[in-house]
C-alpha positions as CSV (number, residue, x, y, z in Angstrom):
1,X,2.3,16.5,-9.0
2,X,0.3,18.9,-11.2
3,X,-3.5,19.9,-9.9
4,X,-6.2,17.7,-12.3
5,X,-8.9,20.2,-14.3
6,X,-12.2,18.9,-13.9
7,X,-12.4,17.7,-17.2
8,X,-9.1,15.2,-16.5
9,X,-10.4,14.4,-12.5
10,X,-13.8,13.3,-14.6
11,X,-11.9,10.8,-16.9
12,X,-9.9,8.8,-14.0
13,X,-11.7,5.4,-13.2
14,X,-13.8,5.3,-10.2
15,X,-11.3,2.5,-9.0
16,X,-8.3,5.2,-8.9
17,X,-9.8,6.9,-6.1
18,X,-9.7,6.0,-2.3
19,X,-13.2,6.7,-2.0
20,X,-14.9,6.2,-5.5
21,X,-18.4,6.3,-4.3
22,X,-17.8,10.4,-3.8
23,X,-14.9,10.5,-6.3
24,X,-12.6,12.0,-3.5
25,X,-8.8,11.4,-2.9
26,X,-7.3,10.6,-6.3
27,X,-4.5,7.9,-6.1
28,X,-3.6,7.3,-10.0
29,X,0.4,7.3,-9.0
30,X,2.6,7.1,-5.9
31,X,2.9,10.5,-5.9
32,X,-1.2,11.1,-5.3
33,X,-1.0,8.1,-2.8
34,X,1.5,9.8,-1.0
35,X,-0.6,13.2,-0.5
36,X,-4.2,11.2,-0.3
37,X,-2.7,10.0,3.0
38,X,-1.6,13.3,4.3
39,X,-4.3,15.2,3.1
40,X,-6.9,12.2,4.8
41,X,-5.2,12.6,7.8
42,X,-5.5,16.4,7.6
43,X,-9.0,16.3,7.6
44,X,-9.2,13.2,9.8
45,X,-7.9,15.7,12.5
46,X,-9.9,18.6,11.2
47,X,-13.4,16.5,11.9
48,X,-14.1,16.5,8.8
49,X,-13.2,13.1,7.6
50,X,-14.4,9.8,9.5
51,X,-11.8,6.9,11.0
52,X,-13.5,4.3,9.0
53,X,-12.7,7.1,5.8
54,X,-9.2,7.5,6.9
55,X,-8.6,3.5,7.2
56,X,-9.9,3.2,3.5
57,X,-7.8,6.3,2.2
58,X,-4.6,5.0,4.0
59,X,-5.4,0.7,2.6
60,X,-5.9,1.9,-1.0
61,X,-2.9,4.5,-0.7
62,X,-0.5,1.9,0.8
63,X,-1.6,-0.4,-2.3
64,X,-0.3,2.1,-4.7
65,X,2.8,2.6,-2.6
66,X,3.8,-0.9,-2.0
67,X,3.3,-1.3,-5.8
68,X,0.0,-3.4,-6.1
């Protein structure tokens, strides 16, 4: 998984992140499902992400990885 420049992160659809409204957690592919999850969990545990947050990170991610 390469990292995205800002100029490639600002042409993904709103609808390819897990939460488009701030643009956060890319999930284009299987591979950026699979770290959304661990990365949302990461800052679930941190404090800095909410439960309702990680439940949305973890529905849209398991969408990409079940192949929806």
């Amino acid at each position: 998984m390469s990292k995205l420049t800002t100029d490639e992160r600002e042409d993904i659809p709103k609808s390819k992140f897990a939460l488009p409204e701030e643009r956060k957690y890319p999930i284009e592919d299987k591979a950026h499902a699979r770290n959304a999850k661990a990365r949302a969990a990461q800052q679930a545990k941190a404090g800095n992400l909410s439960a309702a947050d990680k439940r949305k990170v973890d529905a849209k991610a398991d969408q990409v990885l079940k192949g929806r």
